[in-house]
C-alpha positions in Angstrom: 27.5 -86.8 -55.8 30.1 -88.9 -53.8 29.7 -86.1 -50.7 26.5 -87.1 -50.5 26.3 -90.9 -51.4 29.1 -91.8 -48.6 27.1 -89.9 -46.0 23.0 -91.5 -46.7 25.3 -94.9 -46.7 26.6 -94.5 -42.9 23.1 -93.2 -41.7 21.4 -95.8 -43.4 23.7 -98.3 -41.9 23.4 -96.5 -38.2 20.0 -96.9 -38.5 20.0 -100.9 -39.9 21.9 -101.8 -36.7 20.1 -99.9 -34.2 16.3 -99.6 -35.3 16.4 -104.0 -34.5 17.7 -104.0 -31.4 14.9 -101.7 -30.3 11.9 -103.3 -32.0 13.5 -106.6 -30.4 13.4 -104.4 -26.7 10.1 -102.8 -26.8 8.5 -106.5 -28.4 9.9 -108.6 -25.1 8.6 -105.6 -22.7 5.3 -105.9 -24.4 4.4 -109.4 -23.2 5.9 -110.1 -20.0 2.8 -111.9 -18.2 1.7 -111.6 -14.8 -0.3 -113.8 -12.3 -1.1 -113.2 -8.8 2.4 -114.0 -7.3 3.2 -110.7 -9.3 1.6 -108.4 -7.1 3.3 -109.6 -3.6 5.1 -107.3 -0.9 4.0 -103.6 0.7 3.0 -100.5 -1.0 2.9 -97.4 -0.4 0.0 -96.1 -1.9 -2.4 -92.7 -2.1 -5.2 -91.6 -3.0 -7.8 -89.0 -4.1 -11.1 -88.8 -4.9 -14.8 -87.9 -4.6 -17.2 -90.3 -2.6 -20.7 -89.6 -3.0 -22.4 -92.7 -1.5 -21.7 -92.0 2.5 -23.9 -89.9 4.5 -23.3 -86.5 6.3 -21.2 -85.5 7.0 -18.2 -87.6 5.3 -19.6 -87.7 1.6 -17.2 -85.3 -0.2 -13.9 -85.3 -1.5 -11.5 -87.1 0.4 -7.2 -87.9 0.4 -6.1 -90.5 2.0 -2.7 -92.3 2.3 -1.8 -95.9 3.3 0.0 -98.9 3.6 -1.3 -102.0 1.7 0.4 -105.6 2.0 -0.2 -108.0 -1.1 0.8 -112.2 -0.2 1.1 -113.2 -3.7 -1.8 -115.4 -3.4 -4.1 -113.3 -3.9 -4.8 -111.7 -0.2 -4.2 -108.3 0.6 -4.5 -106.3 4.3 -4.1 -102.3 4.9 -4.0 -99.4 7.1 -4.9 -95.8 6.2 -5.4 -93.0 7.0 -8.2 -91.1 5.8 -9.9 -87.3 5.1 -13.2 -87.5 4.3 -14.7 -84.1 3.8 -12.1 -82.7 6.4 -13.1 -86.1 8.4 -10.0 -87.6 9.9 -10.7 -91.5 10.3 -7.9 -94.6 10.8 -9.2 -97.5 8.4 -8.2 -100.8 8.5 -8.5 -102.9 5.0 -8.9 -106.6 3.8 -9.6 -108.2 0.9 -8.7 -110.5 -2.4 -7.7 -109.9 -5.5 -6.7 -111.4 -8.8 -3.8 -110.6 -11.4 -4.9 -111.2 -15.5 -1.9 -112.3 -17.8 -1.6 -109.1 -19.4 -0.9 -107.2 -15.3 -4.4 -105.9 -15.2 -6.1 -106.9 -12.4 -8.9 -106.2 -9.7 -9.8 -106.6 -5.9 -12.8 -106.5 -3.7 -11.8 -104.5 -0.4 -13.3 -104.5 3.1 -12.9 -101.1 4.7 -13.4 -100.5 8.5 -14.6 -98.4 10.3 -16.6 -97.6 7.7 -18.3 -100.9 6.7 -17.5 -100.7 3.1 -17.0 -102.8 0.3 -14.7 -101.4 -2.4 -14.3 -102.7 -5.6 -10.8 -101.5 -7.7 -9.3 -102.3 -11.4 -6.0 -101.7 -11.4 -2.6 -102.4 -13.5 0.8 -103.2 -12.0 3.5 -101.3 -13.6 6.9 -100.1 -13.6 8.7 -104.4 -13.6 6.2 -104.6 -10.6 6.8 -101.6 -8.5 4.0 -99.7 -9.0 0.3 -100.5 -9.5 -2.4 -97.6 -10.4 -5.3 -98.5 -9.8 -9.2 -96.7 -9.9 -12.5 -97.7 -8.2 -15.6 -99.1 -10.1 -18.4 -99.1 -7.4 -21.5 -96.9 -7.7 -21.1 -93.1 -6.3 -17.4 -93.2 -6.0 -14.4 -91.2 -7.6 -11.7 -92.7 -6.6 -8.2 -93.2 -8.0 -4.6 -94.8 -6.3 -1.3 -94.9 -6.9 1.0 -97.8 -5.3 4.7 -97.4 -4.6 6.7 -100.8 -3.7 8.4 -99.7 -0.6 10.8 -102.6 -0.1 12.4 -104.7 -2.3 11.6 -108.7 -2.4 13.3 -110.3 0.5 13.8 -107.4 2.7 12.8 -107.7 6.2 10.5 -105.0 6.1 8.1 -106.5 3.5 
């Protein structure tokens, strides 16, 4: 009975002095806030999709891979380049966008040449390197990943 009792008791007290300290963790990642100053530097970013709204012959799927600049004030400026339905085209990209407390957010996007408004949800992720975000207009299928290229303070931001 001792084998056994001497054993549970050093488990059990592993456990008591480790399960804390990782409640206590995952709790204080759980409500870091955000705010528009969260989302502010260049990405990386792609993305894939369907769009069904343009005419012939660019409606279709499409891939497309860019650059996108956020100001942490809530503006945000891009270049990209595009394949829509085998389609190459270079787009240029403005727009706002706001950041919700709990680092969901969305922006309204002007995309040249095309002349289109896009509308995006996203979340910023990964301590603010990342954002994924998808698109919520009418006839499109869209969906991006960001990747923070620089850190803060870098020159190239």
């Amino acid at each position: 009975m001792k084998r056994i009792i001497a054993p549970l008791v050093l488990v059990i007290a592993v456990a008591a002095a480790f399960v804390p300290g990782i409640r206590m963790s995952a709790h204080s990642a759980e409500h870091k806030e955000c705010s528009v100053a969260s989302l502010d530097g260049s990405f990386g970013f792609t993305s894939t999709g369907t769009l069904l709204a343009l005419p012939a012959p660019l409606a279709g799927p499409f891939g497309e891979v860019g650059r996108q600049t956020f100001d942490g004030q809530g503006n945000t400026d891009a270049t990209a380049t595009i394949s829509l339905n085998g389609n190459i085209k270079q787009l240029t990209i403005q727009g706002t966008y706001v950041v919700n407390a709990d680092c969901t957010g969305s922006m309204t996007v002007l995309i040249s040449p095309l002349g289109v408004t896009g509308h995006l949800d996203f979340v910023i992720d990964d301590d603010e390197a990342e954002v994924r975000a998808i698109a919520t207009g009418p006839g499109t299928i869209e969906t991006r990943v960001y990747r923070k290229q620089f850190e803060r303070g870098h020159k190239g931001d």
